[in-house]
C-alpha positions as CSV (number, residue, x, y, z in Angstrom):
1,X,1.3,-9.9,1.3
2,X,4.9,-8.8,0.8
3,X,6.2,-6.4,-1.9
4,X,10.3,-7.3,-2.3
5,X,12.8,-4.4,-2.1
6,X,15.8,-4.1,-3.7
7,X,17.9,-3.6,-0.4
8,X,16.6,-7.0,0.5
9,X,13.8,-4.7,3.0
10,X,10.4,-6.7,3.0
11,X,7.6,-3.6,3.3
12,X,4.3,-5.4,4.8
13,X,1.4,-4.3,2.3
14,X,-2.0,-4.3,4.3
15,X,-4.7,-5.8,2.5
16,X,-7.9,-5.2,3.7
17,X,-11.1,-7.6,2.5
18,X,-14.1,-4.9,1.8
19,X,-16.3,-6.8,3.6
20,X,-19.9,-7.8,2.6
21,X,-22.9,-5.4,3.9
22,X,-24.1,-7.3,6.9
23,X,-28.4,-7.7,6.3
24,X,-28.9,-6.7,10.0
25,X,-28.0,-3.1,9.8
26,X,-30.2,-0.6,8.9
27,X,-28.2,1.5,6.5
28,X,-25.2,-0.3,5.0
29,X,-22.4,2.0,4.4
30,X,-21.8,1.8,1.1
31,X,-18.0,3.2,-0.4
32,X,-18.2,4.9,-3.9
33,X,-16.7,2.8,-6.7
34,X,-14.4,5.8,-7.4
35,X,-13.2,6.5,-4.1
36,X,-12.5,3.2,-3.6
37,X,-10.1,3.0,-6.6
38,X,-8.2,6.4,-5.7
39,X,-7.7,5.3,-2.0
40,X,-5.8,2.7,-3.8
41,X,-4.3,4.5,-6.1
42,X,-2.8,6.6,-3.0
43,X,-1.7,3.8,-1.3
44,X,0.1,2.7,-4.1
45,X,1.9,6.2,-5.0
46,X,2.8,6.3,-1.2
47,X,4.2,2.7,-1.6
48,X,6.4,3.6,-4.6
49,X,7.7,6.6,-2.9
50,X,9.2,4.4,-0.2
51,X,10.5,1.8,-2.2
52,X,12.1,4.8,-4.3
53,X,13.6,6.4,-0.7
54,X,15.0,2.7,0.3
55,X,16.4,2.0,-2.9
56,X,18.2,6.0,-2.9
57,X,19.2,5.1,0.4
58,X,20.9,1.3,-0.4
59,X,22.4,2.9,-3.5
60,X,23.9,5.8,-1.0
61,X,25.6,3.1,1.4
62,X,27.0,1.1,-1.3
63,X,28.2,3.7,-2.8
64,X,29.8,4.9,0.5
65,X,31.3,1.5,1.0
């Protein structure tokens, strides 16, 4: 998956599949609904910020051009 930039940048946005509990294991590790939403709330927060610091820095060399 690819989240488009306005400098033309492609950022690379890692999706990973929560995978299914396998039956074999003896305890299955199971991830709070809650924390599961705020690690992607944080990943999305960090994403923002970058896209903001790419755009600041596009806008910077056009303007310096």
């Amino acid at each position: 998956m690819y989240r488009k930039v306005a400098s033309g940048v492609q950022i690379k946005v890692l999706v990973q599949p929560i995978k299914p509990d396998r039956v074999n294991e003896k305890q299955p590790r199971r991830i709070p609904q809650r924390l599961r939403k705020n690690e992607m709330l944080i990943s999305l927060n960090s994403l923002k910020i970058i896209t903001f610091i790419l755009n600041t820095a596009w806008v910077i060399r056009m303007i310096k051009i």
